[in-house]
N, C-alpha and C positions, 0 to 999 in steps of 0.2 A: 536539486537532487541529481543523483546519477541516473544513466538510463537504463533501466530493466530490459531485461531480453524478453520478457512475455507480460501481459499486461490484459484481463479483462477489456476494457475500452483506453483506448488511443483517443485525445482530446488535441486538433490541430489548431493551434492559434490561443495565444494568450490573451487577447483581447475581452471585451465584454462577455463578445458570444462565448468564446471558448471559458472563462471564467464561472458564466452564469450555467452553463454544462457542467462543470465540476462542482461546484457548489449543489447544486438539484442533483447528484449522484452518492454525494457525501451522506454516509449511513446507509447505503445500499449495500454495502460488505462485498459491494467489487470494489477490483483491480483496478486505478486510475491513473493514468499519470496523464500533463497537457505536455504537449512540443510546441516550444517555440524559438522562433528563428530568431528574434530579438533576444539581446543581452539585459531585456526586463519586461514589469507587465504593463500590459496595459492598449498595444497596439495603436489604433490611431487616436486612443486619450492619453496626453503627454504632459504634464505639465512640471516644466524649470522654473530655477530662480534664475531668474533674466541677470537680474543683480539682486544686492545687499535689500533694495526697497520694492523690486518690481516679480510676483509671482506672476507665470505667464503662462497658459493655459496653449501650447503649440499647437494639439489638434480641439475636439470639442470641448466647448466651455460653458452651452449652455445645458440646463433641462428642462427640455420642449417639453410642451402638456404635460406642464410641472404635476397637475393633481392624479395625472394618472402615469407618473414617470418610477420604476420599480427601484430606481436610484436614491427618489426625496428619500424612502424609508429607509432604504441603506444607512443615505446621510445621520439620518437620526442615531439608529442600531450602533453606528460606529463613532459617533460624535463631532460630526462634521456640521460647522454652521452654514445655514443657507444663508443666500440673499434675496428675499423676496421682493423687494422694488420692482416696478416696471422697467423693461429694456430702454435704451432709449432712440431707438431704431424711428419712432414717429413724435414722441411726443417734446424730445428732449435736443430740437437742435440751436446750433451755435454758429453764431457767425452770421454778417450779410450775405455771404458768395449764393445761398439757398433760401431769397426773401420768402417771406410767410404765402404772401399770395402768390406764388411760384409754386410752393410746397404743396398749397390747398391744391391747387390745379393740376399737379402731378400724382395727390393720392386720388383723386377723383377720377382720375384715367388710370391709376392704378387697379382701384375697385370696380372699375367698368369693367376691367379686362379682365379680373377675378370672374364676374357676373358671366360673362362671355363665355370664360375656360366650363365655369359648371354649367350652361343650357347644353354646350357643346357635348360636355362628358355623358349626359343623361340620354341623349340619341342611342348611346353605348356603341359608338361607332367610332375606332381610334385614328386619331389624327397626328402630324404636331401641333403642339402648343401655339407656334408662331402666326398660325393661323387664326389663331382668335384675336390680334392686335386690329387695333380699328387701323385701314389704310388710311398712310396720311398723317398720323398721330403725332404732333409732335412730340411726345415724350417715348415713343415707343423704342428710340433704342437705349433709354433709362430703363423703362421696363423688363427691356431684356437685360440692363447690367445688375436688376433684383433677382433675375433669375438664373445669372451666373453665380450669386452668392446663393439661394435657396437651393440652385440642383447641380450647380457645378460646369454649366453648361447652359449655352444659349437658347433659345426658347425650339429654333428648329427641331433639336434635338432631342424636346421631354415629349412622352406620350399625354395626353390629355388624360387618357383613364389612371395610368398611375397619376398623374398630380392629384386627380380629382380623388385615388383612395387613402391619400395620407390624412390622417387626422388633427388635428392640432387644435388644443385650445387656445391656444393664444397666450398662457401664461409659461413665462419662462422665465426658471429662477438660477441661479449661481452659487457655485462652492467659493466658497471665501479661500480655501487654500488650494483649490485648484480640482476641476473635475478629474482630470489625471489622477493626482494624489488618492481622491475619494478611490478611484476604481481599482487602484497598487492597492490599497490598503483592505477593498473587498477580494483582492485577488490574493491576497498574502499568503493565507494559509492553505493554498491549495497546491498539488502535487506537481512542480513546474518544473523541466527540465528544458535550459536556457542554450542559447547558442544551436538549437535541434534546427537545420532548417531542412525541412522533408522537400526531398523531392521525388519518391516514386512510391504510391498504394497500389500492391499488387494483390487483386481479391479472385485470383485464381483458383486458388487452394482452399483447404478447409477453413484454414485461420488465414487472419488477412496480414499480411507483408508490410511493411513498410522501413521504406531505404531512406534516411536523413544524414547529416554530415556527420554528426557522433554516432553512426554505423547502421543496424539493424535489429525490428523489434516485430514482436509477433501479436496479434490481439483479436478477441473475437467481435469486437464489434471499433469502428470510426466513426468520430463523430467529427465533420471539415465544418471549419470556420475563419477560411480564410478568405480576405477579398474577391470579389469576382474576377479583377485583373489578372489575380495568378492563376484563376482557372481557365480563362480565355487565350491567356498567354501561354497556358500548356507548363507552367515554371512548375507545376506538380502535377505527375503525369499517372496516370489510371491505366492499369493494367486488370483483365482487360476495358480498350476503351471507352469513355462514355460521352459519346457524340454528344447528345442531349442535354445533359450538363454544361458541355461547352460552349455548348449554342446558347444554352439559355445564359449563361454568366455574358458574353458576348451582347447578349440586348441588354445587360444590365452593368454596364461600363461605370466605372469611376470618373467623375465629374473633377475637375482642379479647383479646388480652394486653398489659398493661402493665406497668413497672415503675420504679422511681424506688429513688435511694442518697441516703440520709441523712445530714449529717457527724455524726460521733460524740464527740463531746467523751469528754477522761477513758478513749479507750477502752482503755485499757492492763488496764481492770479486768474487763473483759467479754472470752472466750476469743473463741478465732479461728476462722472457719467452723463457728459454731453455728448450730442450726435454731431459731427462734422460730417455733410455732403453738400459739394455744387452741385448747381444747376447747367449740368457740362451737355446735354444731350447727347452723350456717347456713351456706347455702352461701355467701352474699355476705362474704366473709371473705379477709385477706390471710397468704398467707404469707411469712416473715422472713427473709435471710440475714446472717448477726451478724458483720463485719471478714472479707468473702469477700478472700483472700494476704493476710490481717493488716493491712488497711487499716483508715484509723479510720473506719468507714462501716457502717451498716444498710443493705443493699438490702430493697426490698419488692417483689411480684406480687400481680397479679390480674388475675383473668379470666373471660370470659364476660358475661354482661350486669352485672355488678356494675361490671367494667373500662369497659364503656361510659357507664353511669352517671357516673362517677368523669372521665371522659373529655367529658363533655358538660357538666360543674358547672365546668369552667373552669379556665385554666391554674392551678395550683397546689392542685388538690381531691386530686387522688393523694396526695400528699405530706401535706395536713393528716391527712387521714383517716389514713392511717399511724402519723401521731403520735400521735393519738388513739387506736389502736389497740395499739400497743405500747404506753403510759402504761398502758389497760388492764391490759395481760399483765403492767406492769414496776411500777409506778405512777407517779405524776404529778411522782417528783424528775427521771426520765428524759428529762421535757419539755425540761428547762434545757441537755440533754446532745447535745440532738437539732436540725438545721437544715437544709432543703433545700438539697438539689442541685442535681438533674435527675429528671424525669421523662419517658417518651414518653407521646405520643397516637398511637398505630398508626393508627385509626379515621377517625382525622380527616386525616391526613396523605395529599393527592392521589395519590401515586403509589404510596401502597400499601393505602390504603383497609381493615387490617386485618394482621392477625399473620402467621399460615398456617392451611391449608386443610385440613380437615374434608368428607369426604363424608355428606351427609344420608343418612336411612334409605333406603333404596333407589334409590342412587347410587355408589355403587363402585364400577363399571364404570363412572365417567364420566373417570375417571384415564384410561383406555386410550384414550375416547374424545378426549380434547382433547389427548394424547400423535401421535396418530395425523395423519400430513403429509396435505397437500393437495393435490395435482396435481402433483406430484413438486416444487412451488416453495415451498411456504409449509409450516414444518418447528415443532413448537411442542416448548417443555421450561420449567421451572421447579419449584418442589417438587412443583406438583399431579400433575404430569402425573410424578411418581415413584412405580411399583407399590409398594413395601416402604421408603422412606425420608422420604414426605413429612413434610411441615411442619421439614424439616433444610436447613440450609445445605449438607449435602456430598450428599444425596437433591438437589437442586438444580443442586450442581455435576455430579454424575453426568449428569444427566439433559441439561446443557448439552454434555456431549463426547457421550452419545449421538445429539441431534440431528446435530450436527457430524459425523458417522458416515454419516447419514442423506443428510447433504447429501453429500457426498464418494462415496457409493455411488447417488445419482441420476446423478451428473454422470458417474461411472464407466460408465451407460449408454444415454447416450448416444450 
């Protein structure tokens, strides 16, 4: 759509949050429209045809605490099949490089160190993370490369009390054609004007201001739902300013996670939804998913500053190093077997500047605070600003009908 010059509510970011905002407004008989800086929906849920046989999910692909994920039901609503099987994150690995009793020995230091993080958290007294590794450990900087793929970042860096308030059941199911797709296709019908990339809310005035590249638009109430990066970064700037905001996006940084699928030659030979990981004791290390729905494809992760590394050595560094690392675990005839895809650069990509969010040591409370509106006109939501579901697509979506709520009970009193 084009862009209106005056507008009821301004909707920043096309993603989940900003999605699940429009949606929770739709039948309200206001003004809506969303701005987003991308040329489509969906924000950090992306998902391409890598090729002719490989659908490839670039940002999130799963859905965490499937039974309470506001997405399963979308899935349904819109006719998207799930996949309910178990991940194969523990149960499902391949290869000797990670013998069995190697494995038992690493998740048993794994759940010690789970056990540790919660006594720790219960004190209610925040720490890092890093400090509940047993000294000495040897798996412990395995440990920390699980928590480069869970938070984006090495363990120094996560607060104990936020890890300890995320939720999670433990079941985690999949879109057969792609979480991306599911979230376009929840996004479709809503009022999206593309290529919009805002960069100045001026809530000076009676109605609030906002300056984007396709020009200038006026609206009584904002609802932001963009990553914390562009708010710490200042790349969309608040007039007048809001230190507090800033600050708090700033304890709540974007963690690097990456990932790249590999075509798989021959893969008829190789089972389907296996785990490939060594036994490397390092944390700069990738973990494998082997023909994720029986595709002929390797996906690969990583994360934490390994990711950004990998991310900074230039389009196509993810994917070598992959190879090179599987050849490792498989040996060197698997080279022949193997061909890039796709990879992302979360990191380097403008409008997301980063994976999802992690609150540093003594910033937990900074959720609440950038959740928290502003003079009844400026309403914020996106994964950070979710108490129990961040760094999720549907902790995102939630959090965008909550705003919408927000809005809708200002104007109620009025």
């Amino acid at each position: 759509m084009s862009l209106p010059s005056s507008v009821d509510v301004a909707i920043i970011g096309a993603g989940a949050a900003g999605l699940g905002a429009a949606h929770a407004l739709n039948g309200s008989g206001l003004s809506v429209v969303v701005l987003e800086a991308r040329d489509r929906l969906g924000g950090r849920a992306w998902t391409v045809q890598a090729s002719p046989e490989v659908t490839f999910d670039v940002g999130c692909g799963w859905l965490h605490s499937a039974e309470q994920n506001s997405f399963a039901a979308i899935a349904g609503e819109l006719g998207f099949e799930l996949n309910k099987r178990l991940p194969p994150w523990r149960e499902r690995a391949y290869g000797n490089a990670f013998p069995q009793s190697e494995r038992d020995d690493f998740m048993r230091a794994l759940d010690e160190f789970y056990d540790r993080l919660s006594d720790a958290a219960a004190s209610g007294k925040d720490r890092p993370a890093a400090t509940c590794l047993a000294p000495g450990n040897r798996w412990n900087p395995m440990i920390d490369a699980i928590s480069t793929y869970v938070n984006g970042c090495e363990l120094d860096e996560v607060s104990i009390l936020d890890w300890e308030a995320y939720e999670d059941t433990n079941t985690n199911w999949r879109v057969r054609r792609g979480y991306g797709t599911l979230i376009a296709a929840y996004g479709a019908p809503c009022p999206v004007a593309f290529n919009c990339n805002v960069t100045l809310i001026d809530h000076s005035g009676k109605r609030v201001r906002i300056e984007s590249s396709l020009g200038a638009l006026t609206a009584d109430k904002i609802i932001v739902t963009v990553p914390t990066n562009l708010i710490a970064d200042e790349a969309i700037r608040f007039s007048p300013a809001l230190p507090a905001k800033v600050d708090a996006a700033r304890g709540l940084p974007l963690g690097a996670d990456d990932k790249v699928t590999l075509a798989l030659a021959d893969a008829d030979v190789f089972p389907k939804e296996a785990n490939l990981r060594g036994a490397t004791m390092r944390t700069k290390m990738g973990t494998y998913h082997i023909r994720p729905f029986g595709q002929p494809c390797i996906e690969g992760f990583f994360g934490g500053t390994f990711a950004r590394e990998l991310e900074n050595a230039g389009d196509g560094a993810i994917a070598a190093h992959s190879i090179d690392e599987i050849a490792g675990f498989l040996g060197n005839d698997i080279r022949r077997k193997l061909k890039p895809l796709r990879e992302s650069r979360w990191t380097l990509d403008p409008f997301a500047r980063g994976s999802y969010s992690h609150a540093l040591p003594g910033h937990s409370g900074d959720r609440a605070v950038l959740a928290q509106p502003v003079d009844g006109r400026l309403f914020f939501a996106g994964e950070a600003t979710s108490p129990n579901f961040f760094s999720t697509a549907h902790g995102a979506r939630d959090s965008g009908e909550r705003a919408a709520r927000e809005v809708l009970a200002a104007l109620a009193r009025r």
